[in-house]
FIDO-197979 format. One record per residue (C-alpha): residue number from 1; chain; x, y, z. Coordinates in steps of 0.1 Angstrom, whole numbers, plus 2048, in hexadecimal, padded with zeros to 3 digits. Layout:
{NUM A {X Y Z}}
...
end
This chain:
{1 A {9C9 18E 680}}
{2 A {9DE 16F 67A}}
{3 A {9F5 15B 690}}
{4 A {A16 171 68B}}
{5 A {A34 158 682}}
{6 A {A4A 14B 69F}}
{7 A {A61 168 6A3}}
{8 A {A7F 14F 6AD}}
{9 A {A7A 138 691}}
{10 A {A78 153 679}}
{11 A {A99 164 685}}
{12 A {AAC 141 687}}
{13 A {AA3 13A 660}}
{14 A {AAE 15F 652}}
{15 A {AC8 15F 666}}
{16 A {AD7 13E 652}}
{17 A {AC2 13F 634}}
{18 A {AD1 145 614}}
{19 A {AC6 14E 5F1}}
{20 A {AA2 14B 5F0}}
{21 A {A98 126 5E4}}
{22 A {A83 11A 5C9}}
{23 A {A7B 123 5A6}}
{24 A {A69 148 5AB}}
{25 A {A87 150 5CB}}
{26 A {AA0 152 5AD}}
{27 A {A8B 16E 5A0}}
{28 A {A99 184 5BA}}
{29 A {ABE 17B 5B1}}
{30 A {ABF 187 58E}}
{31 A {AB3 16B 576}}
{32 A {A96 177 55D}}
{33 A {A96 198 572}}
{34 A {A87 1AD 552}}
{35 A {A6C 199 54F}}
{36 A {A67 196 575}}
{37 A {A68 1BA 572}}
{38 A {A4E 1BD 558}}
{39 A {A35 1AB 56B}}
{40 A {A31 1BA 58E}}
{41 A {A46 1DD 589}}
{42 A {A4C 1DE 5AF}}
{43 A {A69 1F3 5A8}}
{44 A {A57 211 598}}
{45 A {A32 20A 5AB}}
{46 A {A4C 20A 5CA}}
{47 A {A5D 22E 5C4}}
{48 A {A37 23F 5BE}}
{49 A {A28 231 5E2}}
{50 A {A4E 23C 5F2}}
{51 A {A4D 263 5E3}}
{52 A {A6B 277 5E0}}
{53 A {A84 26A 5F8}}
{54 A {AA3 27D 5F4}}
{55 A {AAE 290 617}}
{56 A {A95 27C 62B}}
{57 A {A9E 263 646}}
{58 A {A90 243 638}}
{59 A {A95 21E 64C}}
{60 A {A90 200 639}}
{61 A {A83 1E3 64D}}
{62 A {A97 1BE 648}}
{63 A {AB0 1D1 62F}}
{64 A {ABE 1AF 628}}
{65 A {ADC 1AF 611}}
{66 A {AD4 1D1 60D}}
{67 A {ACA 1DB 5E6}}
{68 A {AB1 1EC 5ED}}
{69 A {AC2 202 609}}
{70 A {ADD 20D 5F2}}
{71 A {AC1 215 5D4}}
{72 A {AB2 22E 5EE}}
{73 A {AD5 23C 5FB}}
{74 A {ADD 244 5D7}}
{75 A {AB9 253 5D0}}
{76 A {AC5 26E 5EF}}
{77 A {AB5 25D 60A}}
{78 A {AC6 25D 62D}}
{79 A {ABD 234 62C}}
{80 A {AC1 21D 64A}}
{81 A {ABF 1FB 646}}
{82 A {AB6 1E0 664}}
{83 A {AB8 1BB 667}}
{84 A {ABC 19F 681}}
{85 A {ACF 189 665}}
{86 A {AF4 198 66C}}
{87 A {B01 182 64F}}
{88 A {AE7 192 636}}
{89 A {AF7 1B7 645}}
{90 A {B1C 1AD 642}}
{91 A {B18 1AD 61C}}
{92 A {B05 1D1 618}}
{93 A {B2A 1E3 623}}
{94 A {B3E 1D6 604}}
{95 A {B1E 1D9 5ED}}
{96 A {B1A 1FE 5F6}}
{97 A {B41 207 5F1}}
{98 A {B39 1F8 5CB}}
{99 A {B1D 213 5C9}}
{100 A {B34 22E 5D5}}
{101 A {B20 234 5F6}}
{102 A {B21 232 61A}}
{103 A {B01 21B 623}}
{104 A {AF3 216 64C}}
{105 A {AE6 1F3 654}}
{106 A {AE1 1E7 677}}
{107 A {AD9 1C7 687}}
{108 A {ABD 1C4 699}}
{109 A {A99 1BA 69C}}
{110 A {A74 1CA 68B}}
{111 A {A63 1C7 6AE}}
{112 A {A7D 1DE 6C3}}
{113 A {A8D 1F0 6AB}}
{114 A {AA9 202 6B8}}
{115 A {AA6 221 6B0}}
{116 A {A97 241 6C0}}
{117 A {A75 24E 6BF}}
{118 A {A69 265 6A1}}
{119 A {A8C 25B 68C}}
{120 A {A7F 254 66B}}
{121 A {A69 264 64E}}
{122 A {A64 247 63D}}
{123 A {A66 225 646}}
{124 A {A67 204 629}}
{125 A {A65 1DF 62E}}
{126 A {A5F 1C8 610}}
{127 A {A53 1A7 61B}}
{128 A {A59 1AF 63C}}
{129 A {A35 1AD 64E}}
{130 A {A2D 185 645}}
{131 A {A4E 17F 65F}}
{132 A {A41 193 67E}}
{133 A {A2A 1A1 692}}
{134 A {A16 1B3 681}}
{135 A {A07 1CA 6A1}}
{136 A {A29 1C7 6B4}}
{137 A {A3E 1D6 691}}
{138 A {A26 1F0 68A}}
{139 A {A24 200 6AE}}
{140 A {A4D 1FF 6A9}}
{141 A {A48 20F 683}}
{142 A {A30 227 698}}
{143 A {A4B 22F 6AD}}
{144 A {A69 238 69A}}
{145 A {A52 24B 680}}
{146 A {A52 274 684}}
{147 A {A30 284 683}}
{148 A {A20 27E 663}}
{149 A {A39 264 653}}
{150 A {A2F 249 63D}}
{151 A {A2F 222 63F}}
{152 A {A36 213 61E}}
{153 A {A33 1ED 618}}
{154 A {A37 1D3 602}}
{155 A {A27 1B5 60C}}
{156 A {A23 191 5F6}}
{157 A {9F7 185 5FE}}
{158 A {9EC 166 606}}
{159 A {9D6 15F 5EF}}
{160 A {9E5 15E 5CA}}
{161 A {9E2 137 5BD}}
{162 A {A01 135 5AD}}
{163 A {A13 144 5CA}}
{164 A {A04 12E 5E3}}
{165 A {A0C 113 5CE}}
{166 A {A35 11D 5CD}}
{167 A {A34 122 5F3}}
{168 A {A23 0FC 5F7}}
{169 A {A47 0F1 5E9}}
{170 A {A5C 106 600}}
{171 A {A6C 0F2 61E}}
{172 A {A77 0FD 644}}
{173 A {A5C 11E 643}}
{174 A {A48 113 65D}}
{175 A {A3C 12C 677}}
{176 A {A55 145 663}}
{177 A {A3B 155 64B}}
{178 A {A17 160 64D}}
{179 A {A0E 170 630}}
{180 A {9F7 18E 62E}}
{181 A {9CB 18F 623}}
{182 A {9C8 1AE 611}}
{183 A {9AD 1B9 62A}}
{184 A {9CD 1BA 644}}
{185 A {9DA 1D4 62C}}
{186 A {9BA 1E6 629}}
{187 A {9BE 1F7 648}}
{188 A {9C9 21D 654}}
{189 A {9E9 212 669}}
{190 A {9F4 235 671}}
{191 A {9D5 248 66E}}
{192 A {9DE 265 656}}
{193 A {9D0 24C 63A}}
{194 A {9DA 231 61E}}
{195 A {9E2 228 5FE}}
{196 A {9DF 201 5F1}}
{197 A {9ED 1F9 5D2}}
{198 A {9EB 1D0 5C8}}
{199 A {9FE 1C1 5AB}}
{200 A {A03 19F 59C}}
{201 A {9E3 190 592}}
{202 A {9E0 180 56E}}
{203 A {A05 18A 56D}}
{204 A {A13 178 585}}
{205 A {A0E 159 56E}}
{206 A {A31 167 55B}}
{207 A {A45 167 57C}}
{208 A {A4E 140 577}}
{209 A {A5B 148 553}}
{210 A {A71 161 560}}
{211 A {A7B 14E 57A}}
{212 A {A86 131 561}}
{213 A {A9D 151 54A}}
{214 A {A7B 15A 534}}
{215 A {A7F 17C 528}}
{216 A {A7B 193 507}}
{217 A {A64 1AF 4FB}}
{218 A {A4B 195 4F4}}
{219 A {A45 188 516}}
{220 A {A4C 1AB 525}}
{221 A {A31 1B9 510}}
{222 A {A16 19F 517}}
{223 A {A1F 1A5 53E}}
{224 A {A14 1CC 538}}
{225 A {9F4 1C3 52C}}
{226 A {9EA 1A6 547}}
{227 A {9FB 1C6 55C}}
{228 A {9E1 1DB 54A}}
{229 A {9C4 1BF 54E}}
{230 A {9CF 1BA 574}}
{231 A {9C8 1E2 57B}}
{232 A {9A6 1E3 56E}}
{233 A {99F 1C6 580}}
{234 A {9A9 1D4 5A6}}
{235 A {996 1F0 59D}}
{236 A {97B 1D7 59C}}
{237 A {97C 1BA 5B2}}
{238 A {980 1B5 5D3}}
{239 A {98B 193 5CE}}
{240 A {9A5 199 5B5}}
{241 A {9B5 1B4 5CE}}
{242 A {9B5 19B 5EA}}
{243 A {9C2 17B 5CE}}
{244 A {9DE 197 5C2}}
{245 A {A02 188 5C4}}
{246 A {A10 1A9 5D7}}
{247 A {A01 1C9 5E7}}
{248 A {A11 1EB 5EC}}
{249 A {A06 1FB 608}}
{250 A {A0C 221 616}}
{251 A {A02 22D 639}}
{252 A {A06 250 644}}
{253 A {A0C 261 666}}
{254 A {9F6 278 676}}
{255 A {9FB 29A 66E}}
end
């Protein structure tokens, strides 16, 4: 297991960090989001590892500004969302009166979450592990699950070139992240079993074009086919699982 980041650090620099920086941060803010979309499909790969959620009580770890939150709400999902970055929460409020919807979001940290025991279904956290403990979280995640619920992740690796690359450029993120080895992944968490789906190998070499507004059936179709290409090779290799750019990951509850 890895040194987990320094927990203080890490709050102080959400808590006042904006917009994420850097060419591939704008992905996440709209700019060449079809194409981005094309290449890893986290959105649709994403909805298959979460199931049906629509009556169930679902918390989403470090909701953030809260997209995410209000997608599930709408989908049916009794969603809570929780963060220790208040000014990331103060926006989801006016975001989800846009959508139409009520949305819960509470302050508060991923290694004492406050809520009570056996609460949640299903619990979600995209990027969410490289910024904590990871034995401390997932005894919490343990805790507020009800028999049998499922853990489902999202979580950037540490070993894609380009990525690493893009994070060598990043500034201030010292003792904030530690990003995930597959094998950490590879791993029955909640001991009803697992499902580990990576994404982003050959593909990932699109993301900077979308970040720089790239988009168009062209590129869109050649990032289904290094999609395609990617697929055959996880089925594979070992080492392009652990070099992917993202994992999925899905841990169930005992029964």
């Amino acid at each position: 297991m890895k040194q987990p980041p320094n927990h203080d650090k890490t709050k102080e620099f959400y808590v006042r960090e904006g917009p994420p920086d850097g060419a591939l941060g704008r992905l996440a803010h709209g700019r060449g989001l079809g194409l981005r979309r094309a290449v890893l499909g986290l959105e649709g790969l994403r909805d298959g590892m979460l199931g049906g959620i629509a009556g169930k009580t679902l918390l989403e770890l470090g909701a953030g500004y809260g997209e995410e939150l209000i997608g599930f709400t709408l989908r049916g999902a009794r969603a809570v969302g929780v963060d220790f970055a208040f000014t990331r929460l103060s926006q989801i409020p006016r975001k989800a009166e846009e959508a139409g919807i009520g949305v819960a979001a509470v302050a508060g940290d991923c290694h004492r979450l406050p809520f009570p025991d056996r609460s949640f279904d299903i619990v979600y956290g995209s990027a969410i592990l490289a910024h904590l403990d990871r034995e401390r979280a997932l005894a919490e995640v343990q805790r507020v699950l009800v028999t049998g619920g499922r853990l489902v992740l999202i979580e950037p690796l540490d070993r894609h070139p380009l990525l690493k690359l893009y994070r060598r450029s990043l500034k201030n993120r010292e003792d904030v992240v530690s990003y995930l080895d597959y094998a950490e992944l590879d791993a029955d968490r909640l001991g009803g079993g697992y499902d580990l789906r990576p994404a982003g190998l050959t593909s990932a070499a699109l993301l900077p074009l979308a970040a720089a507004g790239v988009d168009g059936a062209f590129w869109r179709g050649t990032a289904r086919l290094l999609n395609r290409l990617d697929a055959l090779l996880f089925t594979k290799s070992l080492w392009a699982r652990r070099h992917a750019w993202v994992c999925l990951a899905r841990y169930r509850g005992k029964p």
